[in-house]
C-alpha positions, 0 to 999 in steps of 0.5 A: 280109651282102650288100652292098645297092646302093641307087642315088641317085635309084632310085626314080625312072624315067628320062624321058630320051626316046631313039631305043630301036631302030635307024634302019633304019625309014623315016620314011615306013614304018608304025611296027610295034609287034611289036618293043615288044610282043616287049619287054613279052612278055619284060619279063613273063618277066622279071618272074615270074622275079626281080622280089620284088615281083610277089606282093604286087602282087597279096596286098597292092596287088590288082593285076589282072595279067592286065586290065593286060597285056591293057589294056598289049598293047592299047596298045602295038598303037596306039602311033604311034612309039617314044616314045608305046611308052616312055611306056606301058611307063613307066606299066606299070611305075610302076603297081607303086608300087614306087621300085626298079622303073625303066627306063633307055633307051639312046641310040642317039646316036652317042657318042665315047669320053670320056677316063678322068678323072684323078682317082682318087676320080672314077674311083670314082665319088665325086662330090658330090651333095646336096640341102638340106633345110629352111630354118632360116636366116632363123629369128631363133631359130636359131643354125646351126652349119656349122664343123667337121663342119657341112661335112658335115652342116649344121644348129644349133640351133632355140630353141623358145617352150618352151625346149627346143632342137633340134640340127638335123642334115642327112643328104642322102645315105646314100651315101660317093659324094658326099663325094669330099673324104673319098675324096681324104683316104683314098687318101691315107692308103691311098698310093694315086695318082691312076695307080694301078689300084683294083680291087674290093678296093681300092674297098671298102676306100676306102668303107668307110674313107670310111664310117668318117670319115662316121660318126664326123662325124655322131657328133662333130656330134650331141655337139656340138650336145648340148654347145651346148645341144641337149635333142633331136635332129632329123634332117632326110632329106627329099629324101634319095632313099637311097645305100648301106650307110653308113646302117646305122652311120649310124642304129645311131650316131645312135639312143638305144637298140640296133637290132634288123634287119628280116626279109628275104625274098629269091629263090629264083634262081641270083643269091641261090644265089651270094651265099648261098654266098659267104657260106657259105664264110667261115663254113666258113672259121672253122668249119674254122679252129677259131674261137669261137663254134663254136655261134655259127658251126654255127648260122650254117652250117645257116641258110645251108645251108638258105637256099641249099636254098631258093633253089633250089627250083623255082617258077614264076610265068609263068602269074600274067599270064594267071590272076591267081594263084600256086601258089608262092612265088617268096621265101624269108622270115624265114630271114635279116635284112637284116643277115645271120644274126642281127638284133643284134651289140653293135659290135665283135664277133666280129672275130676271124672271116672271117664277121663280117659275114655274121653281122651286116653293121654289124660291117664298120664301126666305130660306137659305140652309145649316144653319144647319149642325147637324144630323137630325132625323124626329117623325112621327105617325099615325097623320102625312099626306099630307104635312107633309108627304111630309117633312118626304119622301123629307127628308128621300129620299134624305139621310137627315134625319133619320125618327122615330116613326110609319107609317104615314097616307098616303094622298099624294099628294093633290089639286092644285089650290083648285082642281076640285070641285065635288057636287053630284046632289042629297045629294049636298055632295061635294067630294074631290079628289086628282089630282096629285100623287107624287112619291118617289125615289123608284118610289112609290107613296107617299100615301102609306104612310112613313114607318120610318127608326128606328120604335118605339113600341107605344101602341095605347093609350100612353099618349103623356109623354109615348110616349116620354118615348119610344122614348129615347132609340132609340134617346140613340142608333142612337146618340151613333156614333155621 
């Protein structure tokens, strides 16, 4: 299927304060709000055109669009400078609740060319970013076991009052990027050098083999934590902030029983037209070449032909700023899967075809289901977004998991193939917008957020040793009927 970009940190808006337009103002001139007021009319536009989540803003969050761009406008006409302008198109844009909705100011700061790093990996953007989770180390009732493949996902086992034990993973990051040691451990077997060039191909097949070592890792750390003696697993994703297409083996690895994929809907625009086409082409590939399953691969065809005829469908939604309302739906749903075509593929299958990932996506990985045969119980918090999120609600939907702790962030679904670029004229800002939703089983939509089975009472600012404090008892009573 598509390859879903799902940035570290997206969720988050940037707050780095910069001069937005040029310096050709005075500093004794008055400041003129038309440029930022051009700005919000085109952001706006923008908006009706390519942002998936501007319809339930107003079905499910009942946003009043016109009352906050009327109450925006106003606000921007008594800005008194260029910072107090991007503070209010921030809160406009945070008013949405949505992780992936974000703006990014560009510094007008003049830059001097940096060199090329040297290194290869580094020029692929692997570069090591993760943040702990709970702190079990002070625990005399744990034994941490941080050898081996702990390097890369650190934990051990917690010993609880009941005599259950625990075997503790830590996901940071569902991202191939921040394990550039795994990267340089590839190029390597690849025979790439740090001189030589990497293009797009090139770079996929890096990741992917950097995913591979990934899963199998997590995959050895769960069988190991069993044969220490592990009676269930928890999976610790607090402050995970998300990554990449890596949770996809990660979760279908990790979980006791088979995932079954969330409906997606997508946009009716020229960016998903390309990527649905894409995608086409290796179907008609194998159909063309004779490949088997001809059903399989017809059926594939026509919901693809189909699909496309979807996103090509006019709708406009320009007039919802001004009335409120929608007479058409700018998303095409439940047609595809968040894993393409179909929602479940035993691992391994279809290998012989072009197309085996726009069938079922995970097929582009090499993972093992059903290695893990313990209870599995997820941690998340108010850091867990965007693909981690993903895990938690796949996980939680399909009755494999039980989730602990508070209610995540709420990004959804993210940007598929980098997404639609959108710069805004005057400040140059870039905003990013989602173009694809995720629907849980419930038919809910996956930014909302994922409320936890079992909610644990943490204060706002709890240490990382109190959190885990907190935890135990509620480990101590889902474990007692193990």
């Amino acid at each position: 299927m598509l390859k879903t970009l799902r940035l570290i940190t997206t969720f988050l808006v940037s707050l780095s304060y910069v001069p937005a337009f040029s310096q050709a103002a005075k500093d004794s001139a008055p400041f003129d709000p038309a440029p930022w007021l051009e700005d919000f009319q085109q952001l706006q536009a923008e908006m009706s055109s390519h942002y998936a989540g501007l319809e339930f803003a107003i079905t499910e969050r009942k946003m009043d669009l016109p009352a906050l761009r009327i109450q925006t406008e106003a606000k921007l006409r008594a800005a008194k400078d260029d910072q107090e302008s991007r503070r209010i198109i921030e809160k406009f844009l945070a008013s949405f609740g949505d992780g992936h909705l974000n703006v990014h100011w560009k510094s007008s700061a003049a830059t001097t060319k940096s060199l090329e790093p040297a290194n290869l990996c580094t020029r692929l953007g692997y570069v090591s970013f993760l943040k702990p989770g709970l702190d079990f180390s002070n625990f005399s009732n744990f034994t941490p076991l941080n050898h081996g493949d702990g390097t890369f996902f650190s934990g051990g086992l917690l010993h609880l009052a009941n005599d259950k034990t625990v075997g503790v993973i830590r996901i940071g990051l569902f991202s191939e990027h921040t394990y550039p040691e795994l990267c340089e451990q590839v190029t390597k077997t690849l025979h790439l050098s740090n001189t030589d060039k990497c293009d797009d191909a090139c770079s996929d097949k890096v990741e992917f083999a950097v995913a591979d070592l990934l899963t199998a890792a997590v995959s050895r750390r769960a069988s190991e934590l069993k044969s220490a003696g592990a009676t269930s697993l928890l999976i610790d994703i607090t402050r995970n902030g998300g990554g990449s297409d890596w949770v996809e083996p990660a979760m279908r690895t990790l979980s006791p029983v088979p995932l079954a994929s969330a409906r997606l809907a997508f946009l009716k625009h020229p960016h998903w037209t390309q990527n649905l086409q894409d995608e086409l082409k290796d179907v008609e590939a194998d159909i063309k070449n004779g490949k088997e399953p001809k059903p399989l691969l017809a059926e594939a065809e026509n919901k693809l032909q189909d699909a496309i005829a979807a996103t090509k469908q006019p709708c406009s939604l320009a007039d919802i700023w001004q009335t409120g309302k929608f007479s058409c739906s700018m998303l095409v749903r439940y047609m595809l899967y968040a894993s393409g075509v179909l929602d479940y593929a035993k691992p391994g299958s279809y290998g012989a075809l072009q197309a085996k990932t726009t069938l079922f996506y995970p097929l582009g990985y090499t993972y093992t289901e059903g290695t893990n045969h313990l209870p599995l119980y997820v941690l998340v918090d108010g850091g867990t977004g965007s693909a981690a999120e993903y895990f938690a609600s796949l996980l939680q939907d399909n009755h494999a998991a039980v989730i602990l702790g508070e209610s995540t962030v709420g990004a959804g679904c993210g940007y598929t193939n980098g997404g639609i670029p959108t710069t805004l004229k005057n400040s140059q800002a870039e905003v990013q917008m989602p173009d694809c939703i995720r629907f849980r089983a419930d038919g809910s939509n996956e930014v909302n957020g994922v409320m936890p089975d079992v909610s644990v009472p943490w204060f706002r600012q709890a240490s990382d040793y109190q959190r885990a404090v907190k935890l135990i008892p509620a480990l101590e009573k889902l474990t007692a009927s193990q």
